[in-house]
C-alpha positions in Angstrom: -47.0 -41.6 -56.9 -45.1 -44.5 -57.0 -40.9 -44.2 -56.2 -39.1 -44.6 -59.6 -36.9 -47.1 -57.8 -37.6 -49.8 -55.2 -36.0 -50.1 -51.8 -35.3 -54.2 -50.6 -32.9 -56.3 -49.0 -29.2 -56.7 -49.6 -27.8 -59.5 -51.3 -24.3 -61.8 -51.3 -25.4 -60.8 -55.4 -25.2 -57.2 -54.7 -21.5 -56.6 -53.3 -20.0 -55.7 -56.6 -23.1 -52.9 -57.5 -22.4 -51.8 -53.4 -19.1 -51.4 -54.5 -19.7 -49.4 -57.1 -21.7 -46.7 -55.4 -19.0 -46.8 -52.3 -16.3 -45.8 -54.7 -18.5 -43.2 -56.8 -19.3 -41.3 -52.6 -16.2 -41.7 -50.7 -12.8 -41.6 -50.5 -11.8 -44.7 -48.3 -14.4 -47.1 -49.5 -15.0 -49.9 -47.7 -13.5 -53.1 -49.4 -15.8 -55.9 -51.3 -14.5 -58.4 -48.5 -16.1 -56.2 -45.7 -19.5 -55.4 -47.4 -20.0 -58.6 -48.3 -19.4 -60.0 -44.2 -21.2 -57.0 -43.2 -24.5 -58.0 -45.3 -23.8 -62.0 -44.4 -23.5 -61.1 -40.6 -26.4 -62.2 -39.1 -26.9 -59.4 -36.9 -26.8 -57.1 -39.8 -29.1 -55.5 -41.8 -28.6 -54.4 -45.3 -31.2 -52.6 -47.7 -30.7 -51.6 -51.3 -31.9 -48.9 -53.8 -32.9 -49.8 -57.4 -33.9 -48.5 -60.2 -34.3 -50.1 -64.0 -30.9 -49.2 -64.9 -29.5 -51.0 -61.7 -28.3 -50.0 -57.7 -28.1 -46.4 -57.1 -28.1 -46.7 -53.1 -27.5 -48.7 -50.2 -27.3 -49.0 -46.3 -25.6 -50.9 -44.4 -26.9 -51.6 -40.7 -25.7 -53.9 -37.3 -27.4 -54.9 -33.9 -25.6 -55.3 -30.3 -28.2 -55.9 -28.4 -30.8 -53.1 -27.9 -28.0 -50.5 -29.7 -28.1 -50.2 -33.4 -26.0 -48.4 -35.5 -25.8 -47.2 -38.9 -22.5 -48.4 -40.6 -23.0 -46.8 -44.1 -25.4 -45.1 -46.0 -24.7 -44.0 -49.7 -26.3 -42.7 -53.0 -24.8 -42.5 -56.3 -24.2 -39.0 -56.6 -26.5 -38.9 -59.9 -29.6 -40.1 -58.0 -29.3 -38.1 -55.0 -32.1 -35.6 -53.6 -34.8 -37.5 -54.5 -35.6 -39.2 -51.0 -33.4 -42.4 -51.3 -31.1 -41.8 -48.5 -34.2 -41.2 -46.3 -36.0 -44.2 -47.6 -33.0 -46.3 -47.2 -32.6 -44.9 -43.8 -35.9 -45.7 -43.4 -35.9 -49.4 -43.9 -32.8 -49.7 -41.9 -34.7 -48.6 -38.9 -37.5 -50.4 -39.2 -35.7 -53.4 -39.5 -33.5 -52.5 -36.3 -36.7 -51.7 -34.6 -38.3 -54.9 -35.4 -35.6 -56.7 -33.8 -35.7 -54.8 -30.8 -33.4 -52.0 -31.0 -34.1 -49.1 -28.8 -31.2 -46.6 -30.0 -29.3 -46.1 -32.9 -26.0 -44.2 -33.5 -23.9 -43.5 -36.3 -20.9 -41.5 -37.2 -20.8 -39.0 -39.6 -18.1 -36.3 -41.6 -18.9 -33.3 -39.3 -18.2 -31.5 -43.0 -21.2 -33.2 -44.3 -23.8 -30.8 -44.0 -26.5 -32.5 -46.1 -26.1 -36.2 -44.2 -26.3 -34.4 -40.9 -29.3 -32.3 -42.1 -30.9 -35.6 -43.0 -30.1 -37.6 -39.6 -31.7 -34.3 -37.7 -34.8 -34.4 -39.7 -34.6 -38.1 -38.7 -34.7 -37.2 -34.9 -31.1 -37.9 -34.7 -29.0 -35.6 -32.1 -25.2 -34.8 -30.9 -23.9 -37.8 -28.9 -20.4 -37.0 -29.4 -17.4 -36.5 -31.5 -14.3 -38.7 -32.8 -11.1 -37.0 -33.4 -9.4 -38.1 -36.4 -11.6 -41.0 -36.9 -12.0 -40.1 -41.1 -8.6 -40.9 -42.9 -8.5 -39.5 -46.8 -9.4 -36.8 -46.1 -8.5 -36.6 -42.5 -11.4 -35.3 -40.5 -13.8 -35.4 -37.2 -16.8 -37.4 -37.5 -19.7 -36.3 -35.5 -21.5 -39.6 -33.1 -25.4 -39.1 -33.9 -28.1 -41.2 -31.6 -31.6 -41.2 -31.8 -33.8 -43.5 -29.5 -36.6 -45.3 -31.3 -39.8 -47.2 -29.8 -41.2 -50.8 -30.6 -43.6 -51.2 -32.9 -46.9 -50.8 -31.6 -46.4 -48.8 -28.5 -47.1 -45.7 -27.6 -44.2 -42.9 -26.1 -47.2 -41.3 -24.3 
């Protein structure tokens, strides 16, 4: 069965839906002016979610060097548990992978329970933590890593 929205890459055209969705999930939203650098970068990579009645998710990815990292992941809270966040997280690490990543990190609420649920399923572990490192609401965020092969190799 098909998905009843389609995952694909970021846009300049997409800021202002991006925008949307970071209000609707957090608190300290990242500004229009830094989403839109952050999909223009060139060693970014950005994937949306869509569905007929428009963007309901998005990630927001970076390369340095063989280290990746996962600078936002959100989805509307309306269209949530139905596998977005995993296929958005999905594309994102592809695409790092196909460039030659070998480890990814991110930072996460250490309240979050379901987005840390998610990154574990996703092989991600405990790397660290940042004190003070959320501001509204004030709070820890847990450093996740997961290493990740190139395509068409073997771990064996």
């Amino acid at each position: 069965m098909d998905a009843p929205y389609q995952i694909r890459r970021a846009g300049v055209a997409d800021v202002p839906a991006i925008v949307d969705v970071e209000r609707a999930c957090f608190n300290d939203p990242w500004s229009a002016r830094s989403i839109q650098e952050a999909i223009q970068s060139e060693t970014s990579r950005a994937f949306v979610a869509e569905k007929i009645a428009g963007l309901v998710g998005y990630v927001l990815a970076r390369i340095s060097g063989r280290e990746g990292e996962i600078l936002d992941l959100a989805v509307r809270p309306g269209a949530r548990r139905q596998g977005i966040a995993r296929r958005l997280l999905g594309a994102a690490m592809d695409s790092l992978r196909d460039s030659g990543v070998e480890e990814v990190y991110l930072e996460v609420r250490e309240s979050n329970r379901a987005a840390i649920a998610l990154y574990r399923a996703e092989g991600y572990r405990p790397a660290g933590m940042r004190t003070d490192y959320y501001r509204n609401p004030p709070e820890a965020a847990l450093v996740l890593r997961v290493a990740i092969s190139p395509r068409g190799f073997s771990s064996c």
